[in-house]
N, C-alpha and C positions, 0 to 999 in steps of 0.2 A: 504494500500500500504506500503512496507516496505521501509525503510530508504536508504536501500543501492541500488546505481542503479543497475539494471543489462545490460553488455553490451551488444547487439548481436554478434553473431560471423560474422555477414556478413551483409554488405547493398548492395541495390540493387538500381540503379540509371535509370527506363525506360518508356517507356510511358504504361500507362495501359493498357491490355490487351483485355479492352472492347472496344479501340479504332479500333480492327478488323473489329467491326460491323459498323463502318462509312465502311469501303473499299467496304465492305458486300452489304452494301446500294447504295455506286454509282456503282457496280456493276447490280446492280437489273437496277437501273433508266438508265443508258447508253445501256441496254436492246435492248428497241426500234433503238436507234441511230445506234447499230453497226450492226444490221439486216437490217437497209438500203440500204445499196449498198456495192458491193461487197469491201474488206480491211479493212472495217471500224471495225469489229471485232477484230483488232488488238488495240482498245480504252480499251481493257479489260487487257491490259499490264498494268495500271494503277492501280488499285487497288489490282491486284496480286504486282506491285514493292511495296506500303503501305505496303500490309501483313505483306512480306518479310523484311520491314524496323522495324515495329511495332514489329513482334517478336523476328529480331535480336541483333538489337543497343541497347545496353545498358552498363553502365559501374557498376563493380564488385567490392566493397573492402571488404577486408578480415583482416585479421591480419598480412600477408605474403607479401600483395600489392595491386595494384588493377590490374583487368584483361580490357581490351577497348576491346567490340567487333563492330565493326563496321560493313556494310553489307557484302562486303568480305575479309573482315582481322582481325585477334585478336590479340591484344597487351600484352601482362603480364608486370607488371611495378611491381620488388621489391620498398620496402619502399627504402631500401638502395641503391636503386640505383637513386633515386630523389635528386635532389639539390631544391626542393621545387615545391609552383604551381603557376599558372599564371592568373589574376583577366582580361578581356576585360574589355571595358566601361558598354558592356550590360550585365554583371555578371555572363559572361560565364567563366570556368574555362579550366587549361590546366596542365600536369601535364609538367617540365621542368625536362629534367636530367643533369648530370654532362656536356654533352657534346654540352649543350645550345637545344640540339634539343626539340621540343614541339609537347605534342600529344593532343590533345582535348579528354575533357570527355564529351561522348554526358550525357544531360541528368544531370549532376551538373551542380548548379549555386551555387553563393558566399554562400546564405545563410546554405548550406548543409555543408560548412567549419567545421563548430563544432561538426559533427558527423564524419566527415572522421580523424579530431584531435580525438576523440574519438577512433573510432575502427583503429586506427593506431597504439595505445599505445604508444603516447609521442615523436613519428616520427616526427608531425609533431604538428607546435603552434597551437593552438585554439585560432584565432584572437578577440573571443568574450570575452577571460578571461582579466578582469578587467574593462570593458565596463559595467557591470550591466546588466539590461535587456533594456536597451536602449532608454528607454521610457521618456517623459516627468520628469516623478515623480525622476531622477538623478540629476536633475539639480537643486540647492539650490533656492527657491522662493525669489522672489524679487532681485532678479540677473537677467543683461539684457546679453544676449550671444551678444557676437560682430559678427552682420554678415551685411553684407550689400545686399540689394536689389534693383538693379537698377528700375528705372520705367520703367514697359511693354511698353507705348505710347509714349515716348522719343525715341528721335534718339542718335546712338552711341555717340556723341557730348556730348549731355547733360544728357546721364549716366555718362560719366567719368567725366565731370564736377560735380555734384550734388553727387557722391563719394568721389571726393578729391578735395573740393573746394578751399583749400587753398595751391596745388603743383603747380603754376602756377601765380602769380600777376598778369600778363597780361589777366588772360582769365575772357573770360565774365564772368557776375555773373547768375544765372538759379533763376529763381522765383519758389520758394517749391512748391504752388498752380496751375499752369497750364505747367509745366516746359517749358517755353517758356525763349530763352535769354530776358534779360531786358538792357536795351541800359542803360549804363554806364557812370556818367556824370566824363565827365575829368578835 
């Protein structure tokens, strides 16, 4: 393998194309159902709208921008014209432009960030540089990271207490061993 990456000229962000053959299949099996009585034939709008979904939705980047096609509309989004993109909780992304408005990219999620910084050519940050590869082996051994973890079988009460036991003089004290209050002698 040679040293120098090479980039592609174009990613393609959609669901695979062998997921036809699910529609393919409850079509087959909805078979019997929809030769039952007479409308029921209309059950087969369902994996015709799959199809139809499966082969269109997808989002495009390029060098130029990216294209959103969704089932009946396509977007083209210059890089230049982005004021950046938008992370959800559940790691979906959105592309944001100058004028606040947000378009969803079907089909990115965060982790593909460093490939769209990649084939944007420097449009946009690649949140992953200076993070390493993320792994365990970053973190200096025998170093404790400060995180805190509430106990799963405590009640809200005696997570925040058993967090910050000492914001409060007045409040109970939590026993480490069964997190139960322990009655406090005055």
């Amino acid at each position: 393998m040679s040293e120098q990456q090479q980039v592609p000229s174009r990613l393609v962000f959609r669901v695979p194309g062998i997921a036809v053959l699910a529609a393919l299949l409850f079509a087959i099996c909805a078979t019997p159902f929809a030769f039952a009585a007479p409308g029921l034939v209309a059950v087969y709008v369902i994996p015709i709208a799959l199809v139809v979904w499966v082969l269109r939705v997808r989002t495009t980047a390029d060098s130029n921008g990216l294209v959103v096609r969704e089932v009946v509309s396509t977007h083209a989004l210059a890089w230049t014209l982005l004021k950046g993109l938008r992370i959800d909780a559940k790691g979906r992304v959105a592309a944001v432009r100058y004028d606040e408005t947000e378009i969803g990219l079907p089909h990115v999620r965060a982790r593909h960030l460093p490939a769209l910084a990649l084939i944007s050519g420097g449009r946009l940050d690649d949140p992953s540089v200076g993070l390493g590869d993320g792994g365990p082996a970053d973190e200096p051994e025998g170093q404790v990271v400060d995180e805190v973890v509430p106990d799963a079988t405590a009640d809200s009460t005696t997570a925040s207490a058993t967090t910050n036991p000492g914001a409060d003089p007045g409040a109970e004290k939590v026993t480490e061993d069964t997190g139960r209050r322990a009655a406090e002698p005055e």
